[in-house]
C-alpha positions in Angstrom: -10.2 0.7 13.5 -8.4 3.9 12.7 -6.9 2.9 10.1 -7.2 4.6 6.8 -6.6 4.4 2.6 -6.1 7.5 1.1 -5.8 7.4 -3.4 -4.1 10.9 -4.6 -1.5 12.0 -6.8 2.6 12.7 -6.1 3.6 16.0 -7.9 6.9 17.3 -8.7 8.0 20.6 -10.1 11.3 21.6 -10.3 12.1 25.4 -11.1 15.9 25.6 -11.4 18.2 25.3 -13.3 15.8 23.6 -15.6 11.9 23.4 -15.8 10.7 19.8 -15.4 7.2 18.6 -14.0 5.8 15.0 -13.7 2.7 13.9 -11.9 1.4 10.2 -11.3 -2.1 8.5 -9.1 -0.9 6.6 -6.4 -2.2 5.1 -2.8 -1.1 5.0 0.2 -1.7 3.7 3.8 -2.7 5.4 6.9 -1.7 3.3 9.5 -2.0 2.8 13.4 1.1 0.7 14.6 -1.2 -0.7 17.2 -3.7 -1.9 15.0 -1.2 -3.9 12.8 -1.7 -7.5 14.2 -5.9 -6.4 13.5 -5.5 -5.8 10.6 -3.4 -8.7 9.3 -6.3 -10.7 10.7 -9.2 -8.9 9.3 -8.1 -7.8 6.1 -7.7 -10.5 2.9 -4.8 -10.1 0.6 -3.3 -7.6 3.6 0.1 -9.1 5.7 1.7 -7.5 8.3 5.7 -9.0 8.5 5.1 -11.5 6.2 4.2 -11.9 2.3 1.1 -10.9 0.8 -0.3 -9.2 -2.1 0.1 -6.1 -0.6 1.7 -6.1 3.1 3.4 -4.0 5.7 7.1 -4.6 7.5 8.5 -3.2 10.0 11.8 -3.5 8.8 11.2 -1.1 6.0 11.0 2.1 8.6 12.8 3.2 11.9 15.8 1.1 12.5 14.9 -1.0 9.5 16.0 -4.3 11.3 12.8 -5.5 11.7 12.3 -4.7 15.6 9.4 -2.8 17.2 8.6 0.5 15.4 6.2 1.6 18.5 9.4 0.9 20.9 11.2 3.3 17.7 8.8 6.2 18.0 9.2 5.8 21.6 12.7 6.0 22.1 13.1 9.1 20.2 10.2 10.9 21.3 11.5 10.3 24.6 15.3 11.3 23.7 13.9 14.7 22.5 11.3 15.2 25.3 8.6 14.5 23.6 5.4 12.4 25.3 5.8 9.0 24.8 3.3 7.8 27.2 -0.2 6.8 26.3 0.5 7.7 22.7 -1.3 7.3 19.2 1.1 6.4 16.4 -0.1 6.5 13.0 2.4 6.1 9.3 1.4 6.7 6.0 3.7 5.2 3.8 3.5 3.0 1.0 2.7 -0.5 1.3 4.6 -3.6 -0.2 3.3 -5.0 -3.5 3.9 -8.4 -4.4 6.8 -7.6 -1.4 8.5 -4.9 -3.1 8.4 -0.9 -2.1 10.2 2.0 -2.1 9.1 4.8 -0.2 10.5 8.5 -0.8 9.0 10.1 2.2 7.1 8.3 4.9 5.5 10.2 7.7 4.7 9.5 11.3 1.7 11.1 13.2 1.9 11.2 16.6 -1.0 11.9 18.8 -1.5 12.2 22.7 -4.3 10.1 24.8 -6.9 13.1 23.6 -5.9 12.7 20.3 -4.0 16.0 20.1 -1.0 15.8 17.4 2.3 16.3 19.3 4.9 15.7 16.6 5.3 14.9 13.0 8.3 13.1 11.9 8.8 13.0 8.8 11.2 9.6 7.1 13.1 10.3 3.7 14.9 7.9 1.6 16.9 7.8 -0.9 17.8 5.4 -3.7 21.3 4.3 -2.4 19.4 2.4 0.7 20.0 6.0 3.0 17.4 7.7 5.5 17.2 10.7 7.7 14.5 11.1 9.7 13.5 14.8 10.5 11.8 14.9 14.3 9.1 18.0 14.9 7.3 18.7 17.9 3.7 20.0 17.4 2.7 22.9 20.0 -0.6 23.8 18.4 -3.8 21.5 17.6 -4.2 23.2 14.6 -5.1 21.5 11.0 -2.2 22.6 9.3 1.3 22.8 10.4 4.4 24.3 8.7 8.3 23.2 9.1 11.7 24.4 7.9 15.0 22.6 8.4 18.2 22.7 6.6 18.8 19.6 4.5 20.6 17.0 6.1 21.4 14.5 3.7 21.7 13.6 -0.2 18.6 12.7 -1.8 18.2 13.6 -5.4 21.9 13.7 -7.5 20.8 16.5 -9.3 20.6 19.0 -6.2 23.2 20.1 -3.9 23.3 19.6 -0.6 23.1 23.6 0.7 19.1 23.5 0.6 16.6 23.9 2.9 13.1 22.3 3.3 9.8 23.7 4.2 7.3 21.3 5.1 3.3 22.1 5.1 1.3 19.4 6.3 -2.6 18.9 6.8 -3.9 16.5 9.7 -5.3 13.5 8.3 -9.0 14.1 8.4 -10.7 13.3 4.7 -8.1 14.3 3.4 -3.9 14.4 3.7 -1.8 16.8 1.9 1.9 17.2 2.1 4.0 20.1 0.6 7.5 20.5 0.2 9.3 23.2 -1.0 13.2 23.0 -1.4 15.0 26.2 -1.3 18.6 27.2 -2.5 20.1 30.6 -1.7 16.4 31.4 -1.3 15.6 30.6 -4.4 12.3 27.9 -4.6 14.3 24.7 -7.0 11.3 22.6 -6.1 8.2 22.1 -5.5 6.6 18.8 -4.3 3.3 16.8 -2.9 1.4 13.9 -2.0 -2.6 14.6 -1.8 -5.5 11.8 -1.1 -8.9 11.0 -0.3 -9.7 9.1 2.0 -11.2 5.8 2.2 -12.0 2.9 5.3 -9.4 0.5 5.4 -11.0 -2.8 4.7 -10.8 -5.6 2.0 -13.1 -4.0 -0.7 -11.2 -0.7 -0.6 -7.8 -1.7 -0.7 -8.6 -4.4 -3.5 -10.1 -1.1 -5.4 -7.0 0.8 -4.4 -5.0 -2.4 -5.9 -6.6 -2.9 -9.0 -6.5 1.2 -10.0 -2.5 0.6 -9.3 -1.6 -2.7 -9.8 2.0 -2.1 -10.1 2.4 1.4 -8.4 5.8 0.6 -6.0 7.7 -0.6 -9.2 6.0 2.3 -11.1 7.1 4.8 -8.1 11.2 3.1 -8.5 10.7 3.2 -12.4 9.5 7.1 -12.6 12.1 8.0 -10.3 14.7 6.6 -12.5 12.8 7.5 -15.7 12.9 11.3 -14.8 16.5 11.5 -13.3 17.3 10.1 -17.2 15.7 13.0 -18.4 17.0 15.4 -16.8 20.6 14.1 -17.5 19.7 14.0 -21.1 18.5 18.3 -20.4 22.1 18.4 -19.5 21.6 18.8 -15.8 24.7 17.5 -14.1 25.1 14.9 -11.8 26.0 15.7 -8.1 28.2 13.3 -6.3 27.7 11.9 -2.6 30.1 13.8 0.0 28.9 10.7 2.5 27.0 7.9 3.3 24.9 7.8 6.0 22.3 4.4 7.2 19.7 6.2 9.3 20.2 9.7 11.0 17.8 11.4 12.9 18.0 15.1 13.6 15.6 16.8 15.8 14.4 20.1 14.5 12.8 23.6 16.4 
């Protein structure tokens, strides 16, 4: 199996209008969609669709109503011309933890039959239940790729809207590392990224993983609302919604 653990650390940096940093160890999952049934089978305290210690569901990505992600990636790859024939699929995301996760950004890694990356899609939430999912196509087989794209939809209410993201992104190999820095009138208001090691997914590992974050999806939903208190109380203000969305996808050049 393909399949991967990778243990890291998320680290924000915001630059404007007011300094504020805060960094916390988390894990997350490298997954193959194809391997999902496998690995429900082979690996104690793991579920895939059902409840577990820590598990996977389908309904938490994509369309979120629980139906094939594969058919998902699929579907838009093949809306945007991308290959979607004889594809490898991989997420890393967050798992469920006693059935509960939230996951900021999730990203999908898709591969060709000779394992050449093709596109990167990259799955942001927010904390009102909203998602946009930004669609890249991947000319090069490099190791590291760079994105840009305007921001398409609210995320944190202390930023405007009027912001553009760049995206740098390492294959997975050993190690993963995502960057993203958020611009505004080309100004750099934040900085932010998600770094791991690596480890085989298998029992032993992700029990490890477990037991060095026992609580880490609840910690993730508690430090997000723990920070946004403080920077209220630095007197940032509070930037309201101009809509709701469910789940847009944009594809980006």
């Amino acid at each position: 199996m393909t399949s991967s653990i990778y243990n890291g650390t998320v680290i924000h940096k915001r630059f404007k209008p007011k300094i504020h940093f805060f960094k916390y160890n988390i894990f997350s999952l490298l997954i193959d969609l194809y391997e999902l049934e496998e690995l429900d089978k082979k690996i104690k305290f793991f579920s895939f669709n059902k409840f577990n210690l820590i598990s996977f569901y389908e309904k938490d990505h994509g369309d979120r109503d629980g139906s094939s992600l594969i058919q998902w990636v699929k579907k838009n790859l093949k809306e945007n011309n991308i290959n979607s024939e004889d594809i490898k699929i991989k997420l890393l995301c967050y798992p469920r933890i006693f059935g509960y996760v939230f996951n900021p950004l999730s990203v999908f890694f898709i591969y060709d039959s000779s394992d050449k990356l093709i596109s990167i899609l990259y799955e942001v939430k927010n904390t009102f239940g909203e998602q946009h999912t930004y669609i890249f196509k991947v000319e090069d087989n490099a190791k590291f790729f760079e994105h840009n794209c305007s921001k398409k939809f609210h995320v944190s209410p202390f930023i405007e809207m009027n912001c553009n993201y760049f995206f740098r992104i390492l294959k997975p190999g050993e190690k993963i590392s995502i960057i993203i820095d958020q611009y505004q009138l080309d100004e750099k208001i934040l900085y932010a990224s998600q770094d791991g090691k690596r480890v085989n997914f298998n029992t032993k590992e992700l029990i490890k993983s477990y037991l060095k974050h026992p609580l880490m999806t609840f910690k993730i939903i508690s430090a997000i609302h723990f920070e946004a208190f403080k920077l209220w109380t630095k007197g940032i203000k509070i930037i309201q919604r101009k809509f709701k969305i469910k789940n847009n996808i944009t594809f980006e050049n």
